[in-house]
C-alpha positions as CSV (number, residue, x, y, z in Angstrom):
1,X,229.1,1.8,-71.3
2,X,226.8,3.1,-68.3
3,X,224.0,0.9,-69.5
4,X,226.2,-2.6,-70.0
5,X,227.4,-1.5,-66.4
6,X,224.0,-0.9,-64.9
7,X,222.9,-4.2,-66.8
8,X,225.9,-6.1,-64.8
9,X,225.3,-5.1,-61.4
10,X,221.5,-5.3,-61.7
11,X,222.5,-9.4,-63.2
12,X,224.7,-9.8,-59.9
13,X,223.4,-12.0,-57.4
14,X,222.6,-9.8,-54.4
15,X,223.6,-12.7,-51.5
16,X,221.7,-14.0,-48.2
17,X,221.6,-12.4,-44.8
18,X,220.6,-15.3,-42.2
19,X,219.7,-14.4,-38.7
20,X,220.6,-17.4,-36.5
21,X,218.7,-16.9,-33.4
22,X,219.3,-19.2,-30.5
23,X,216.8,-20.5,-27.0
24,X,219.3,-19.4,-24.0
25,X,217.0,-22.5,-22.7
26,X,218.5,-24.6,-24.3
27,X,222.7,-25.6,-24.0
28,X,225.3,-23.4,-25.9
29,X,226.4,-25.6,-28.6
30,X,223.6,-27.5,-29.2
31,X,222.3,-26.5,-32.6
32,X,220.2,-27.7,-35.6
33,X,221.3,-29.4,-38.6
34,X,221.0,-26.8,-40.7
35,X,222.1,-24.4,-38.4
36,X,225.7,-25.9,-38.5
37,X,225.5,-26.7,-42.6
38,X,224.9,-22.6,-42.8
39,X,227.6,-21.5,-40.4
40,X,230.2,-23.7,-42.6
41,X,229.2,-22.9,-45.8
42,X,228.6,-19.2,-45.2
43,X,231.1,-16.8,-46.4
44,X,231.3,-14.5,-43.1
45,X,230.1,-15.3,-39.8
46,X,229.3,-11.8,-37.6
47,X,229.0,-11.3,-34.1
48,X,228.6,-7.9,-32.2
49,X,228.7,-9.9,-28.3
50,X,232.1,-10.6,-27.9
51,X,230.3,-12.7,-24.7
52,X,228.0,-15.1,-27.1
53,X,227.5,-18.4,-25.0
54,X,227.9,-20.1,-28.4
55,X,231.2,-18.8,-29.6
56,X,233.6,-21.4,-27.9
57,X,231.4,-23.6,-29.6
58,X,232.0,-22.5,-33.0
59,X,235.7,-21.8,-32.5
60,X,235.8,-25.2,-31.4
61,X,233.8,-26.9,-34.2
62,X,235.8,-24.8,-37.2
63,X,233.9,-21.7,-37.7
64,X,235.1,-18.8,-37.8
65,X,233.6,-15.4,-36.0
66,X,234.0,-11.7,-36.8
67,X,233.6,-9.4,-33.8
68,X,231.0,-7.0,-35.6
69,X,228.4,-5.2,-35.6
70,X,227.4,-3.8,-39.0
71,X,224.5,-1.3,-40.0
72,X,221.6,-2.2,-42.3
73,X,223.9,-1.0,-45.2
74,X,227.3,-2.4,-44.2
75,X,225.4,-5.6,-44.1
76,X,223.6,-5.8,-47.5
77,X,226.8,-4.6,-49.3
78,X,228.9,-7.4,-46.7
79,X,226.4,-9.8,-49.5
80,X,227.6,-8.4,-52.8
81,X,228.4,-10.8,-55.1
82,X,226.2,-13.6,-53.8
83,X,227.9,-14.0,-50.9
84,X,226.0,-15.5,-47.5
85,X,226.7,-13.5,-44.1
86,X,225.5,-15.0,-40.9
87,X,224.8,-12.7,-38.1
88,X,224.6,-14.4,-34.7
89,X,222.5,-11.6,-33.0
90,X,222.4,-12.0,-28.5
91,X,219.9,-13.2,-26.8
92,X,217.3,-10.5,-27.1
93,X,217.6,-10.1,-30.8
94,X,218.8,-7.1,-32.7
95,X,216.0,-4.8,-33.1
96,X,217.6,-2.1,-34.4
97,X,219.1,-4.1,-37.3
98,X,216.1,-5.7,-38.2
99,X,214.2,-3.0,-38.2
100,X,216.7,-0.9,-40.5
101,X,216.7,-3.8,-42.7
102,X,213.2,-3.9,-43.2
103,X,213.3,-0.3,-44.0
104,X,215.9,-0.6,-46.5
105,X,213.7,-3.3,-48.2
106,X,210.8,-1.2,-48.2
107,X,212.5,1.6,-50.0
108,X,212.6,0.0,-53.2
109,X,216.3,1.7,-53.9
110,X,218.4,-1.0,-52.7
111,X,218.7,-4.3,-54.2
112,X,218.0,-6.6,-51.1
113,X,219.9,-10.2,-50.5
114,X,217.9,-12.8,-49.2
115,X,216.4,-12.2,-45.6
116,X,216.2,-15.5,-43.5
117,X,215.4,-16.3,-39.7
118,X,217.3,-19.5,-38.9
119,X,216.4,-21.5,-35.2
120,X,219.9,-22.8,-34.4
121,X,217.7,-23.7,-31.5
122,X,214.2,-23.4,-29.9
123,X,212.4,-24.1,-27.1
124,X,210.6,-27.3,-26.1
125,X,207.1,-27.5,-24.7
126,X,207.8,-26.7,-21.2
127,X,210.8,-24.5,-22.1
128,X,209.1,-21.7,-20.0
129,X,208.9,-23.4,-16.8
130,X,212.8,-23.1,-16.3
131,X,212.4,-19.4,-16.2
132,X,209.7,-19.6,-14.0
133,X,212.3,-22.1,-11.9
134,X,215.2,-19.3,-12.4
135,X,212.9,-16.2,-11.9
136,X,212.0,-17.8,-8.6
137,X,215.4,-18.6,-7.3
138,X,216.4,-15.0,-7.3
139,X,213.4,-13.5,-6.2
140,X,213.8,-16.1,-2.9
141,X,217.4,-15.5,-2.8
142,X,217.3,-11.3,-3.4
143,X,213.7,-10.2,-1.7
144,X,213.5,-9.3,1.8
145,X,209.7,-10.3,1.8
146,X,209.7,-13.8,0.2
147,X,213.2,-14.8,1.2
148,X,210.8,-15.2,4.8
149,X,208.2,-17.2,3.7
150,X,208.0,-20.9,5.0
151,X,205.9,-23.8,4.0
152,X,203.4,-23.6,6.7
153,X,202.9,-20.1,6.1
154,X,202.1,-20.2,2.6
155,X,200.3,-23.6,3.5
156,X,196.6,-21.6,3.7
157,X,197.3,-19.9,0.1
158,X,197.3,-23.3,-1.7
159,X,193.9,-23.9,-0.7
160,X,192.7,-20.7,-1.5
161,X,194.6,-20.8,-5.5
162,X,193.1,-23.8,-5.4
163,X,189.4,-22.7,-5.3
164,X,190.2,-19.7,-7.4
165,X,191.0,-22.1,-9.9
166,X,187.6,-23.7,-9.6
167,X,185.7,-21.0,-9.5
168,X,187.6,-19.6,-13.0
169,X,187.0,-23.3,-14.2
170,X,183.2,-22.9,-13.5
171,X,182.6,-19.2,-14.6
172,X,184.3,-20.9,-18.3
173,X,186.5,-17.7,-18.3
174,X,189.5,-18.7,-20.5
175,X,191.9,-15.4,-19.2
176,X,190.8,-16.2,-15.6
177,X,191.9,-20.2,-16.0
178,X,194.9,-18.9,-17.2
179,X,195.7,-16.8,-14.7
180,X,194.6,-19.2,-11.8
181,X,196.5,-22.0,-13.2
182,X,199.7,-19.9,-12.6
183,X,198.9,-18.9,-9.3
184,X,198.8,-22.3,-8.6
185,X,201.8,-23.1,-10.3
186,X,203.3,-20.3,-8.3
187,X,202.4,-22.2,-5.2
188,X,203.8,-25.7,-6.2
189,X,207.2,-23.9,-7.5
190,X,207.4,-21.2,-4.3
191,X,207.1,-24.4,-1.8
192,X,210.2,-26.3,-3.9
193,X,212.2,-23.9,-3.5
194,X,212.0,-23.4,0.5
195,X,212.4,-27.1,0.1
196,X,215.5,-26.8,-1.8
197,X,217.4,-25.1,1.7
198,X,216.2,-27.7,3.7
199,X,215.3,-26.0,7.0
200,X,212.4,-26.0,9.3
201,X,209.0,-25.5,7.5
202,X,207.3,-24.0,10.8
203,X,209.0,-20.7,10.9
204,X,208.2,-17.5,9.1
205,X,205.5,-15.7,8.1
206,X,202.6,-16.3,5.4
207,X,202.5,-15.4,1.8
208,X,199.7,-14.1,-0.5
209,X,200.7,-16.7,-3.4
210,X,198.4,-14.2,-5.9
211,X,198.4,-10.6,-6.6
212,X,199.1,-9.2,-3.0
213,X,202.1,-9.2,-1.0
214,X,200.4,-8.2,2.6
215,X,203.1,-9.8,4.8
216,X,200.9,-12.6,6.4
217,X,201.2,-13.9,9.6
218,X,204.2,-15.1,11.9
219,X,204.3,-18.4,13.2
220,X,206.5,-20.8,14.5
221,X,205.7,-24.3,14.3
222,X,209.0,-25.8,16.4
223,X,209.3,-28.5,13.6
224,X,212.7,-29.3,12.8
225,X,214.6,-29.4,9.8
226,X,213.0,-31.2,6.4
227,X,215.5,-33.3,3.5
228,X,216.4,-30.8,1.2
229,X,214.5,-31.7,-3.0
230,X,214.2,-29.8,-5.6
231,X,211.7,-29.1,-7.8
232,X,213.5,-31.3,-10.6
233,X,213.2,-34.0,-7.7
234,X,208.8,-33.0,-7.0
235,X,209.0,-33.8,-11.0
236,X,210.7,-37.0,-10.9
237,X,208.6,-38.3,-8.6
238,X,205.3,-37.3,-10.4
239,X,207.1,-38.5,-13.8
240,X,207.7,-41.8,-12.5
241,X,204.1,-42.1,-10.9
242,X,202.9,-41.3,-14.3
243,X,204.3,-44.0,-15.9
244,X,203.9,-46.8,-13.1
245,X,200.0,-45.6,-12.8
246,X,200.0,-46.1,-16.6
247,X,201.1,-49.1,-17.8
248,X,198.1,-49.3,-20.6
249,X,199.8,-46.6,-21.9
250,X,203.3,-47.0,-21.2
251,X,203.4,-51.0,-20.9
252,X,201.6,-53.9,-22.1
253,X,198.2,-53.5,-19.9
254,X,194.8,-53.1,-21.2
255,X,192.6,-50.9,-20.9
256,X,189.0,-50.3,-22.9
257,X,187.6,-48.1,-20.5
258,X,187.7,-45.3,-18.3
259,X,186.5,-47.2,-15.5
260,X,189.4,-50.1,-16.4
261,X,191.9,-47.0,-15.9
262,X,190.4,-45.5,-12.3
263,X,190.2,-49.2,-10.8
264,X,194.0,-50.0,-12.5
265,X,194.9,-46.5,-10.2
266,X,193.4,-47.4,-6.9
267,X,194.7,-50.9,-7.1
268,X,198.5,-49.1,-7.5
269,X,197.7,-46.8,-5.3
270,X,196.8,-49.8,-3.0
271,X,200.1,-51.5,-3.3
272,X,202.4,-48.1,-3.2
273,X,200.8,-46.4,-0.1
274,X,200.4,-50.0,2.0
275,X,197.1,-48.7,3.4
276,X,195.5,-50.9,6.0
277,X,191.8,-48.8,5.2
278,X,190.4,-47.1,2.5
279,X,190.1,-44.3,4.3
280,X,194.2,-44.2,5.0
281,X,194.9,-40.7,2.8
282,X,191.6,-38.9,2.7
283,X,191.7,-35.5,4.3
284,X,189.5,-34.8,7.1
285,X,190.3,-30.8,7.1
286,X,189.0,-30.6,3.0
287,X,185.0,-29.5,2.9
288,X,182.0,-31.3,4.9
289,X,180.3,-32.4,1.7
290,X,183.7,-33.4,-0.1
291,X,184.9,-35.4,2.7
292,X,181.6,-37.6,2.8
293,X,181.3,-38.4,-0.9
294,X,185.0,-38.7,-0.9
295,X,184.4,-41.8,2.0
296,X,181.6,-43.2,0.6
297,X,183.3,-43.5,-2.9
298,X,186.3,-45.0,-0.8
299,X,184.1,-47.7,0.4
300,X,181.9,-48.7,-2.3
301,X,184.8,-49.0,-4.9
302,X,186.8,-51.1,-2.3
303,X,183.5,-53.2,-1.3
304,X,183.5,-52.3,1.9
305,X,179.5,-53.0,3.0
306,X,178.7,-50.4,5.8
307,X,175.7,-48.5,6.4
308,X,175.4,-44.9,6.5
309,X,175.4,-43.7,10.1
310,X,172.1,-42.9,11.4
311,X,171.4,-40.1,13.7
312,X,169.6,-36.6,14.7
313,X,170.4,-33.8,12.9
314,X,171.3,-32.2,10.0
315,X,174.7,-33.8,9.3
316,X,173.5,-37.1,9.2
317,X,170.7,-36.0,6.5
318,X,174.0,-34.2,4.3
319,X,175.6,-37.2,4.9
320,X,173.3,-39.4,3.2
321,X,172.8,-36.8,0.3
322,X,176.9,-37.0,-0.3
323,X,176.8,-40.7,-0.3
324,X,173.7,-40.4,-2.6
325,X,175.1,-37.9,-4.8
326,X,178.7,-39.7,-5.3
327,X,176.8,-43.3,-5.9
328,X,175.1,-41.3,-9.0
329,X,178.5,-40.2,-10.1
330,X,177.5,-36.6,-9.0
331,X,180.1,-34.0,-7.1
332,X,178.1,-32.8,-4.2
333,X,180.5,-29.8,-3.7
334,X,180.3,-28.5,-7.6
335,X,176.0,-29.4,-7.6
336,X,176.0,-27.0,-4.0
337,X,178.2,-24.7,-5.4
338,X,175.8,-24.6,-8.6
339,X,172.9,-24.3,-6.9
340,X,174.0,-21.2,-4.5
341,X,174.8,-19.5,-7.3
342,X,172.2,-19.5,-8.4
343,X,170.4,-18.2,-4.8
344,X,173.2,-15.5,-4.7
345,X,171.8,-14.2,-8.0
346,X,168.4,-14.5,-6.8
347,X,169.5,-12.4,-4.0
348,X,171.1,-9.7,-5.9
349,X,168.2,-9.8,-8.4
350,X,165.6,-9.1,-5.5
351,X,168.2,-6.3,-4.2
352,X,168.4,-4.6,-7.7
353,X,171.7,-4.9,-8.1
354,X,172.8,-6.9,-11.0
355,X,174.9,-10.0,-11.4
356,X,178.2,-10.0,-10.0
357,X,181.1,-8.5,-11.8
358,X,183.5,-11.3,-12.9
């Protein structure tokens, strides 16, 4: 009798436990395919947050849910029989069950139901830019140091991110790009959210945009108050550029080449900005070197026939090297930066001292 009873319950299907985890990124609701065919069919649904941003949803659609939260054990016998249990766990997951599951299955004493980890939903490429978006919100809105911090103070910081990010580029340190890129990030995201309260932009103090908070300096620039945007607005904008600057990819034009693509650009760029030169938009604060291969790519791409400047000096000689180097398709600014390099480790080799610590 104890054997034909053994034999029984060891024949009896043991069930399925299926963890439906959900993106909080993503709207309450809005779940998979298979996600909604296994909350229907299963034969308990189990929830231990009586707060679940998805259970008006379910109640809504049909499915019922059981305020519970079972242990390990309760669970797998909850399957006896073949049944299926759904467990909706919150937002951060349910270690402890999981983990007390896997134990039980490791023991080898307990015949386990099916284990599965259901996505009702997940998250997108780009999915963790909206907690960057959120994180930032609060931290302008609750801390007494950023909550200061104005465009023009934080305007010096771009520029330094920006070269931190080239140097990382040029060292070909894979954590360091990482970790410059969001620095920059940082500085594109912190500057849309000041926008967002639309008030004047020369008030405040600075901001280290990297590692350091060190208060920076207070200055008022008596400019009054900017249109409010958002950084879903900065987006928009660059989205739509995108697609206008693109129409070999996004429309019928052709394009075989890179060179087809860059003159396509400057043509667009042409028409959108209504510039009377082509030296309307350049910057005269970026580098020297920059600026002069940045003018004399300006006007030999828009055929403007001008000779270099002659004079005395030194200027006019780094001049003609800028426009030389951009002619060859050459960066004076990244060849300079290669070559001193290069001197600063001759330098620290004649000193003894070793290369630089990255």
């Amino acid at each position: 009798m104890t054997d034909h009873s053994q034999s029984t319950a060891a024949a009896e299907p043991a069930g399925r436990i299926v963890l439906l985890t959900t993106s909080h990124r993503v709207a309450p609701g809005v779940l998979s395919w298979p996600a909604w065919q296994t909350l229907h069919a299963a034969d308990r649904v189990l929830c231990a947050d009586p707060g679940h941003p998805q259970l008006p949803y379910l109640r809504e659609a049909g499915v019922e849910v059981e305020h519970a939260a079972p242990d390990a054990h309760e669970l797998v016998a909850a399957c006896a029989g073949g049944r299926t249990v759904v467990v909706l766990p919150s937002g951060e997951g349910d270690r402890r069950l999981t983990d007390a599951l896997a134990r039980l299955a490791g023991s080898g004493r307990v015949s386990m139901p099916d284990l599965e980890l259901l996505p009702g939903s997940y998250d997108l490429p780009g999915a963790r830019l909206l907690d960057l978006v959120q994180v930032m919100d609060r931290v302008r809105r609750e801390c007494p140091w950023t909550s200061r911090q104005t465009h023009r103070g934080l305007a010096k910081y771009a520029i330094e991110e920006a070269y931190e990010l080239v140097e990382a580029i040029e060292d070909g340190d894979r954590e360091e790009l990482r970790e410059e890129l969001g620095d920059v990030l940082l500085q594109v995201v912190f500057h849309a959210r000041i926008a967002e309260e639309g008030v004047p932009h020369g008030t405040g103090g600075g901001a280290d945009g990297g590692d350091s908070e060190d208060g920076g300096d207070s200055e008022d620039g008596g400019e009054e108050a900017l249109g409010a945007f958002s950084i879903d607005d900065v987006a928009a904008a660059l989205v739509q550029k995108l697609i206008h600057r693109h129409p070999h990819v996004f429309g019928d034009a052709q394009a075989e080449t890179p060179e087809d693509v860059h003159a396509h650009w400057q043509r667009t760029k042409a028409v959108e900005k209504r510039r009377q030169s082509v030296t309307d938009g350049i910057p005269v604060g970026q580098p020297g070197l920059a600026l002069a291969a940045k003018l004399a790519g300006r006007a030999r791409t828009g055929g403007v026939a001008v000779e270099l400047p002659r004079g005395e000096g030194i200027g006019y000689e780094l001049l003609e090297l800028a426009a030389r180097a951009e002619a060859e398709g050459v960066d004076p600014e990244t060849a300079l930066r290669a070559a001193a390099r290069v001197y600063r480790d001759a330098i620290r080799a004649a000193e003894g001292v070793g290369a630089p610590a990255r």
